[in-house]
C-alpha positions in Angstrom: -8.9 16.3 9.7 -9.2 18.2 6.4 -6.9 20.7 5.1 -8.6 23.1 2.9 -5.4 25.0 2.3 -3.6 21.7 1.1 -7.0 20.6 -0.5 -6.6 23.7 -2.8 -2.5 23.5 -3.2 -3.3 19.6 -4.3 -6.2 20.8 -6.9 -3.8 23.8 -8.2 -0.8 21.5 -9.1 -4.1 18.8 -10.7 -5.3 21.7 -12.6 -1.4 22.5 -14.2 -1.0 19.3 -14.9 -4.3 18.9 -16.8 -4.3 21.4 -18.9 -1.1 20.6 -20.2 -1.6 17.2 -21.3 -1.7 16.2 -24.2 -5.3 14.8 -23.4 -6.3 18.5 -23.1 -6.0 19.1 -26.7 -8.0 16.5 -28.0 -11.1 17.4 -25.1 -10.4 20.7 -26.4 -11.4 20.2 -29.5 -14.0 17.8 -28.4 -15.8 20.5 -26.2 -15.6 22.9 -29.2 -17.5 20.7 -31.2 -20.8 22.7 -30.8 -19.2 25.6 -31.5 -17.8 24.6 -34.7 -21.1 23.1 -35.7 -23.0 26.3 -35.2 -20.3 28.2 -37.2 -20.6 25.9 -39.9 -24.6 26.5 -40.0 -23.6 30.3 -39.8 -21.3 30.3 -42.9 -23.6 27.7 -44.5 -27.1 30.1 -44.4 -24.5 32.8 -45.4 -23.3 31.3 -48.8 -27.0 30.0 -49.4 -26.5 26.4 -48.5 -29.1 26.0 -45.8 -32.2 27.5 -45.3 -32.1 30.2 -42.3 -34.0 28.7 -39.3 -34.8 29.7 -35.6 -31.4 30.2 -33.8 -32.9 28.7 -30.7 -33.8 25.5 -32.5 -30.2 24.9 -33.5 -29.0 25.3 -29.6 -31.5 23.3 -28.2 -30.8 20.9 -31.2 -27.0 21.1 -30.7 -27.3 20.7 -26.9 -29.9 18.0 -26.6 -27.5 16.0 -28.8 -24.3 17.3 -28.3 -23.3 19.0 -25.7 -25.2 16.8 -22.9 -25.3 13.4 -24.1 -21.9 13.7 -25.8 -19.4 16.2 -24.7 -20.1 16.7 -20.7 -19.8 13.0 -19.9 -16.7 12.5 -21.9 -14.9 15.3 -20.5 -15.8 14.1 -17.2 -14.6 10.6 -17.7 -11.3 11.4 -19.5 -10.2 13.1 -16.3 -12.0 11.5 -13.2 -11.5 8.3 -14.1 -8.1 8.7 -14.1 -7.9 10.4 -10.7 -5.7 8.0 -8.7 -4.8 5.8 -11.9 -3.0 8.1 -13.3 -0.4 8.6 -10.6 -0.2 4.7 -10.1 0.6 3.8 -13.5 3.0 6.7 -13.3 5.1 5.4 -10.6 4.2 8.8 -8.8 1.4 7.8 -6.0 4.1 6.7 -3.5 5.4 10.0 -3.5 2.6 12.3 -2.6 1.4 9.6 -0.3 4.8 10.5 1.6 4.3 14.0 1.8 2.4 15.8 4.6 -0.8 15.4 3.0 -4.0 13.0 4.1 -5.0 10.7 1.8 -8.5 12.4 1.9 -7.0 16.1 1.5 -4.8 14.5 -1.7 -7.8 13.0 -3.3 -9.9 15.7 -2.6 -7.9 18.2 -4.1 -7.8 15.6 -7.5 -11.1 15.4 -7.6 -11.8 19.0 -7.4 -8.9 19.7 -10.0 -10.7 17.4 -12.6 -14.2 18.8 -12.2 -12.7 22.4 -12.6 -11.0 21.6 -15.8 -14.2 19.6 -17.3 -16.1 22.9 -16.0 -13.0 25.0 -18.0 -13.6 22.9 -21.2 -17.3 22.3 -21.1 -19.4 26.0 -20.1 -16.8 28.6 -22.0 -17.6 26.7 -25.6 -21.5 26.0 -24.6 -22.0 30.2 -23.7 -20.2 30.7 -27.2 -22.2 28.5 -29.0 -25.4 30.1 -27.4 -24.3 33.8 -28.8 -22.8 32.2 -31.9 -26.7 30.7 -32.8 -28.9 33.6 -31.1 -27.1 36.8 -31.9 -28.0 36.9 -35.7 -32.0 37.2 -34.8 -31.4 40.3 -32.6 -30.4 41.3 -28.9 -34.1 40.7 -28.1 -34.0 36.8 -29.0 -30.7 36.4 -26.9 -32.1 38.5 -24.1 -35.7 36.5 -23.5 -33.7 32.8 -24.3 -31.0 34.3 -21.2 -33.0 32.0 -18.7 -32.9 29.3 -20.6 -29.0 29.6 -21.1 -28.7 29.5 -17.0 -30.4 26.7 -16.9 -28.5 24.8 -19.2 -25.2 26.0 -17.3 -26.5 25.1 -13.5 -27.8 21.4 -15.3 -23.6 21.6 -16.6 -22.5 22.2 -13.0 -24.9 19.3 -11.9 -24.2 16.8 -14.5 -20.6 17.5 -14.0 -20.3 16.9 -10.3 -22.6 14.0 -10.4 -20.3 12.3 -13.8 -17.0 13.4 -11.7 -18.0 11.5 -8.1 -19.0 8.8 -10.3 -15.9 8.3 -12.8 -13.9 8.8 -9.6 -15.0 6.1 -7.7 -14.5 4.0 -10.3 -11.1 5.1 -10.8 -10.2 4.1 -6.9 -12.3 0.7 -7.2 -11.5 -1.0 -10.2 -8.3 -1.8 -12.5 -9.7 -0.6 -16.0 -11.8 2.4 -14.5 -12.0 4.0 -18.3 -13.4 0.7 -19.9 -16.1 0.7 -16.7 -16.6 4.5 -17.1 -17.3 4.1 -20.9 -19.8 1.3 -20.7 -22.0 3.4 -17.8 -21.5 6.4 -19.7 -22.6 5.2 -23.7 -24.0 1.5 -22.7 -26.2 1.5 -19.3 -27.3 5.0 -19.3 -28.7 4.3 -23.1 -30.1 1.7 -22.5 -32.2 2.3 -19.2 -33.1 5.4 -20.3 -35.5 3.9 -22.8 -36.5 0.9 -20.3 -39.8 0.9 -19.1 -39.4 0.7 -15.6 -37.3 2.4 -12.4 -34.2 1.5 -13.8 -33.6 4.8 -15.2 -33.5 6.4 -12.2 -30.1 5.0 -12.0 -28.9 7.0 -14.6 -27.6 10.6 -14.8 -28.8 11.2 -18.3 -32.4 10.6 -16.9 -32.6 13.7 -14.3 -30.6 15.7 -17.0 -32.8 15.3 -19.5 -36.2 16.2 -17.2 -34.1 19.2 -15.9 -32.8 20.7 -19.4 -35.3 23.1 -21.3 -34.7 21.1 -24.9 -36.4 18.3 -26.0 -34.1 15.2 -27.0 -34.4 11.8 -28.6 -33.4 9.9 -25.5 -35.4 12.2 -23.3 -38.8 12.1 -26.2 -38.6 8.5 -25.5 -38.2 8.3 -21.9 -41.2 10.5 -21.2 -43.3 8.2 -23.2 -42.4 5.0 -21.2 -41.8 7.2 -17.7 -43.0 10.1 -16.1 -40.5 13.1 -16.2 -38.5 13.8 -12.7 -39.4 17.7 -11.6 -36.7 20.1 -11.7 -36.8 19.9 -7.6 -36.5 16.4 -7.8 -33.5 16.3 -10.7 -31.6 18.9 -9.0 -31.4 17.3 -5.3 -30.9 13.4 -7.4 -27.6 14.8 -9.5 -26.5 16.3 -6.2 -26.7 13.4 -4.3 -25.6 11.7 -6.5 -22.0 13.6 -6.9 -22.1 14.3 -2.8 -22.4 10.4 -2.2 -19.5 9.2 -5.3 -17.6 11.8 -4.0 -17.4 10.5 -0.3 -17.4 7.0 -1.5 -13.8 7.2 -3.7 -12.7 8.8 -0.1 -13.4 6.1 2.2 -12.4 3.7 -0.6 -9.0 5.3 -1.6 -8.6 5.7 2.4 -8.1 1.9 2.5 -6.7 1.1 0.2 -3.7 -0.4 -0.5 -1.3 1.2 -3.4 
C-alpha cells in the first residue's frame, strides 16, 4: 500500500539532495538563460545597439525557442533520468531498499522530488523573463499578455510531468538512460515533428507546441504537414502521457532486480 507520508519524507530528502549538486548549478544557469537573453536585449535597446521592438515578440520568440524546446526537456532529463541510476552507481540503492519503505513509496517520492526541482528551476526564471520583456511597454501590455503567461506556465507543468514519467522510465529500464533520454529528447522528437504522418503524435514537443500561444519553427512546420492537436486534446495527451511513464517505471523498478 502507499505511504504518502513516506512518499513525501522520500521526495524531501530527493529535493536536498538535488539542489545541492553540483548538477544544480550548471541547470541553474541553463534555466536562466532566457532571462539573461532578455536582459541583454534590455541593455542593448538602452545603449542604442538594437532597435526597440514589441516586448511580447521577444517572449514568445525566447520561449518558442528557448525555453520549451531547449531548457524544460533538459532539466527534466538531467534529473529523471537519473532517478534510480543515480543511487546504483552510488553504491546507495541497497540501503534505502532495506529501510521500511516500498519500493513504490521510494520511487515515488524520487520521482516527485525531480519534477519539483525542474518545476523550481524552470517557472521562477520563465515568470522573470515575462516581466523582464513586457514591463518596459507599460502595466497595460503586461496585464492583457497575463493569460497568455498562464498558459505558458500550465503547458510547463504539463510538459514537465509528461518529460519526467518519461526520462524516468528510462532510467529504471535501460543501462545508459541519459544517452536514451538525449536521443528522444533532441533526435526523435525533431525529427517526427516535421514527418508527414502520425508519427508525431509520439512526441511531446508535438502537443506542446499546438497548446503554447507562440508560434515556433518546429511547430510552423508541423502545422503545414499536420493538423494542430486542440488544447483539449494536448492537455489530456501530455497527461497521459506523464500518468502512464509514471506508473510504468513503478511496475518496472517493482521487479526489478538491483
Amino acid at each position: 500500500m502507499i505511504d504518502s507520508r513516506r512518499i513525501l519524507l522520500v521526495a524531501q530528502w530527493s529535493v536536498s539532495q538535488l539542489v545541492w549538486s553540483s548538477r544544480t548549478l550548471a541547470m541553474g544557469i541553463l534555466a536562466a538563460t532566457p532571462v539573461l537573453a532578455a536582459l541583454v536585449y534590455r541593455a542593448a535597446v538602452a545603449i542604442d545597439l538594437a532597435l526597440p521592438t514589441s516586448g511580447y515578440g521577444v517572449f514568445s520568440v525566447l520561449t518558442a525557442t528557448v525555453s520549451f524546446p531547449f531548457v524544460a526537456p533538459m532539466l527534466s532529463l538531467f534529473y529523471a533520468s537519473g532517478v534510480t541510476s543515480d543511487d546504483v552507481e552510488a553504491g546507495t540503492m541497497p540501503y534505502f531498499l532495506t529501510r521500511p519503505v516500498s519500493r513504490s513509496d521510494f520511487l515515488l517520492g524520487k520521482m516527485l522530488g525531480t519534477l519539483t526541482v525542474a518545476l523550481l528551476l524552470f517557472v521562477p526564471p520563465f515568470v522573470i523573463c515575462y516581466y523582464v520583456t513586457l514591463a518596459p511597454g507599460g502595466f497595460r501590455e503586461v496585464g492583457v499578455r497575463f493569460p497568455v503567461l498562464m498558459q505558458d506556465v500550465l503547458a510547463a507543468l504539463l510538459g514537465l510531468f509528461a518529460y519526467n514519467g518519461l526520462f524516468a522510465l528510462a532510467g529504471t529500464v535501460v543501462r545508459r538512460p541519459l544517452l536514451v533520454s538525449l536521443f528522444f529528447a533532441f533526435g526523435w522528437q525533431a525529427g517526427a515533428s516535421i514527418v508527414p504522418g502520425s508519427v508525431r503524435y509520439f512526441t511531446v514537443t508535438h502537443y506542446l507546441h499546438s497548446l503554447l500561444p507562440h508560434e515556433s519553427v518546429g511547430g510552423v512546420l508541423a502545422s503545414l504537414i499536420g493538423k494542430q492537436s486542440s488544447t483539449a486534446e494536448s492537455v489530456l495527451a501530455l497527461f497521459l502521457i506523464g500518468l502512464a511513464s509514471h506508473v510504468a517505471a513503478l511496475r518496472v523498478f517493482a521487479r526489478k532486480e538491483l
